[in-house]
N, C-alpha and C positions, 0 to 999 in steps of 0.2 A: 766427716771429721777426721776419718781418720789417713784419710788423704792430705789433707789440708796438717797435721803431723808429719804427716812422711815430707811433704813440702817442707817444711819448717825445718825439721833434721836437717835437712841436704845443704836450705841454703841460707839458714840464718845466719850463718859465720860471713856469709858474703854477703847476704843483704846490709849486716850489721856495718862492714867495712861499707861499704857505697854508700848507707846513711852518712857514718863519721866525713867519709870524703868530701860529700856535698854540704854539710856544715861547715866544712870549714872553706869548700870554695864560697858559699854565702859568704858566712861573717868576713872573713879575712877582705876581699874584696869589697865587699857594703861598710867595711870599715875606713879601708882606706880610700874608696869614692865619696863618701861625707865630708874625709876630710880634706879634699880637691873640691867637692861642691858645693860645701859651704863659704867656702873663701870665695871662689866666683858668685856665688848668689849673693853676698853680703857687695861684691864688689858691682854687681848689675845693679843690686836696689838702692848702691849711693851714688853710683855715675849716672842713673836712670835720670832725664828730665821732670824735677820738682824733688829729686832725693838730696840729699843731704850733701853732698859734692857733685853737681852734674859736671858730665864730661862727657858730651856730646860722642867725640869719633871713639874714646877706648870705648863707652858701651855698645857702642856698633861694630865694633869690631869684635872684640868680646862675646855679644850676641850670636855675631854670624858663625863664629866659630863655635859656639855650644850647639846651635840650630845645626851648623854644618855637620859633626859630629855626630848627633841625635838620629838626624834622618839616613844615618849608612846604616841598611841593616844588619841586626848580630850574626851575621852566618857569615857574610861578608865583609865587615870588619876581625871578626877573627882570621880569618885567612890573609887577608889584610898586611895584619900586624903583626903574623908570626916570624918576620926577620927581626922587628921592635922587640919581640918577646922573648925568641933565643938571645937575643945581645942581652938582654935587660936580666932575665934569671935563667938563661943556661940550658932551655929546654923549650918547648912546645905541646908538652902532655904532662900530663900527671895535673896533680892539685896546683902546682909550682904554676905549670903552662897555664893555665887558665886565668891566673888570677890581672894579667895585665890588659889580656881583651874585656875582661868582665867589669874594671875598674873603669876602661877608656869609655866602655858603654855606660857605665850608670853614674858616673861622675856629670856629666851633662844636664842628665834628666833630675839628679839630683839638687843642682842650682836652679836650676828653672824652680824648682817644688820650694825651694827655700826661697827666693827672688818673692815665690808668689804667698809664700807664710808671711814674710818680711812685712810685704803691702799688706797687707792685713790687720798690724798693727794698726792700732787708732791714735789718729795724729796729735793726740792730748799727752798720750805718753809719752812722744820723741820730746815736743814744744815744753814738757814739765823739765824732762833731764838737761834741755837746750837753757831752760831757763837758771839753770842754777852754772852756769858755763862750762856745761860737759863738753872733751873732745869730742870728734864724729868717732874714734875706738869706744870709747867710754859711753857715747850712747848706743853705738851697737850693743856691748857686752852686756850694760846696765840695763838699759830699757826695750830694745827691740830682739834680740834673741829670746831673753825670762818670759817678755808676751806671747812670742811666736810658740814658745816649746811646745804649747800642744797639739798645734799644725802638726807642728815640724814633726812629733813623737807621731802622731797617725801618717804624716809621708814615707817615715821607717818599712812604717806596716807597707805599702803600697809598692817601698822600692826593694823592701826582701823578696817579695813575692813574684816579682817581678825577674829580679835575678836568679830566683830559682829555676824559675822558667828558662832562663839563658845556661843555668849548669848543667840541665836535661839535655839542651844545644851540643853544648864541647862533649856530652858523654859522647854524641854520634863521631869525635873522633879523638878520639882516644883518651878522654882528659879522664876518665875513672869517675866514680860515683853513681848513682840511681839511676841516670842518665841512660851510664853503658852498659849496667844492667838491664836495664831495659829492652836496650839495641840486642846484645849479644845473648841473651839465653830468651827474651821472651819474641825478636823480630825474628832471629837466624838459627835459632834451635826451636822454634815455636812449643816454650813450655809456655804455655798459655797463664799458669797458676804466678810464676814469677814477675811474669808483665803486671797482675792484678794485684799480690805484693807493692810492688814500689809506688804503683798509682798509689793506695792507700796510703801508704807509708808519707811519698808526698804532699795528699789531700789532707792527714793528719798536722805536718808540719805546718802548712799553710793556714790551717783553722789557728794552731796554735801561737804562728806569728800575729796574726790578724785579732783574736783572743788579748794577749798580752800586754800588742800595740796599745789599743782600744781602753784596757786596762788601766794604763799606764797613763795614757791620753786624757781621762775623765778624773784621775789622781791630781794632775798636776792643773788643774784647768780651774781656776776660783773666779773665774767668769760668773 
């Protein structure tokens, strides 16, 4: 116990900073990847064959570039795209630097996940808002995203957790957060105690996104 005190003294000021860090390379980034991959998954599930506008070649192109995308791994697309990222915000590290690889990678997988909430809907709902002479905007808004949202609110859960996992990634160079805590006092100063800090600290966040999500999921869901 009273080790695990002495721990705590030394380095909660800096655990505390690495948590705040990696919060905000999540949300900031899972914020503005929803709202790049929502507009391509709405735009896959109406040019898809049998959606609501097909357009055979944009959703194959479209596709290939989300799939192309998807499949670059995150270690590699960061490196990547760090000439994209200095020009775009001025840097390569900190919270700033991270948030454009982190966006480029879950902006993809985040259409996909809504593309496949979308289809989910039951075709009673599109065919009722079609029947009163909705645009295709106006049945998106109206009737196929209000159906989706409790997918869509448990994919949250699935694609925070996910990019957590990617801010652990950039901590190994340099981006700040729990990450490089991890790297720098628990890999190359081997304090064992601070390594098993952050895992917790992590494993805590992730129950609590996944907690929330779920929460949140089963509120909005009158199924």
């Amino acid at each position: 116990m009273s080790s695990l005190q002495s721990l705590l003294d030394q380095y909660s000021g800096l655990l505390a900073q690495g948590f705040l860090a990696s919060l905000a390379m999540l949300f900031f980034s899972t914020a503005i990847a929803y709202l790049i991959g929502t507009f391509l998954g709405v735009v896959l599930y109406v040019t898809a064959p049998g959606g609501l506008r097909p357009h055979r070649a944009l959703n194959a192109v479209l596709g290939w570039i989300v799939n192309m995308t998807r499949s670059i791994p995150f270690i590699i697309l960061l490196v990547a795209v760090m000439p994209m990222t200095k020009a775009l915000v001025g840097t390569v590290v900190g919270v700033r630097g991270t948030i454009p690889p982190l966006v480029l990678s879950a902006a993809p997988f985040v259409a996909r996940m809504i593309e496949q909430s979308l289809a989910e809907v039951p075709r009673d709902s599109i065919e009722a808002a079609e029947s009163f002479g909705a645009t295709v905007p106006r049945v998106v808004f109206s009737a196929l995203l209000p159906e989706a949202l409790p997918s869509i609110v448990r994919g949250v859960a699935v694609t925070l957790i996910s990019v957590l996992g990617y801010t652990a990634i950039v901590g190994a160079v340099g981006a700040g957060g729990l990450g490089d805590i991890a790297i720098r006092y628990g890999y190359y100063r081997y304090e064992d105690g601070v390594m098993i800090l952050t895992i917790v600290l992590l494993v805590v966040l992730v129950q609590a996104i996944q907690s929330s999500c779920d929460l949140v999921a089963k509120r909005i869901d009158h199924r």
